[in-house]
N, C-alpha and C positions, 0 to 999 in steps of 0.2 A: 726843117733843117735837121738832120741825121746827127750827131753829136756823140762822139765815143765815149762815154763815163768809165771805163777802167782803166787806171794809171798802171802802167809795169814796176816791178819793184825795181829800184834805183832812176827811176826818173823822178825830174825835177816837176811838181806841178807848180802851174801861175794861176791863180783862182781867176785873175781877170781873162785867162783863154775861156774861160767857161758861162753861159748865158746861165743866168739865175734862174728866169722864165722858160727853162728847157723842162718839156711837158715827155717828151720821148715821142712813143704814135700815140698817145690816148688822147682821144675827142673830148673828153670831158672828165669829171668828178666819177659820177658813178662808173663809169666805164671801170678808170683803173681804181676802184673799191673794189671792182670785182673781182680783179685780177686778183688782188691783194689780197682777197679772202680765201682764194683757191690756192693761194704758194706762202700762206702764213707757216700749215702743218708742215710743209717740205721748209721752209727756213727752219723751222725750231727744229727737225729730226739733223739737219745739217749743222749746225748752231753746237748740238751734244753733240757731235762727231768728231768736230773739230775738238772740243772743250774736252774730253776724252782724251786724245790724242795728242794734247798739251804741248802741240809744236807751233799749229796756225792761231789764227782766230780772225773776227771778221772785223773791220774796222770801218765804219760810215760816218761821211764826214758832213756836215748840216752847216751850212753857212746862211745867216740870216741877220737881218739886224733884231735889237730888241723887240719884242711882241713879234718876232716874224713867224713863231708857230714852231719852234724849232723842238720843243718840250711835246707839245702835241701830236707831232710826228712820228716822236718816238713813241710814245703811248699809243699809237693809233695802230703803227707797223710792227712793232716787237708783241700788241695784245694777242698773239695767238694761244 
């Protein structure tokens, strides 16, 4: 199931339209590691661009319950 993840600015989100267990295309674990290890350096060069620029910034939104890895996410995906 195909599932758009970008909100336009001034809309309204309901967390409940959104499947928790939404994986996107990736088959598995290492699949998208691997993704993630090849667009780590392109987020951080974008990340200063923005952070320069002093108008946007990027905002990611983690909904989980407690232990749900939500800390570990970020350390996993921001470690570039």
């Amino acid at each position: 199931m195909a599932q758009s993840i970008i909100v336009q600015p001034g809309t309204k989100v309901k967390l409940k339209d959104y499947d928790p267990d939404y994986t996107g295309d990736f088959k598995n674990k290492a699949e998208a590691q691997k993704v993630l290890n090849s667009m780590q350096s392109q987020m951080k060069e974008l990340q200063e661009l923005l952070y320069a620029e002093n108008k946007r910034s990027v905002l990611i939104i983690l909904q989980a319950m407690d232990t749900g890895g939500k800390d570990g996410t970020i350390k996993n995906v921001m470690a570039g």
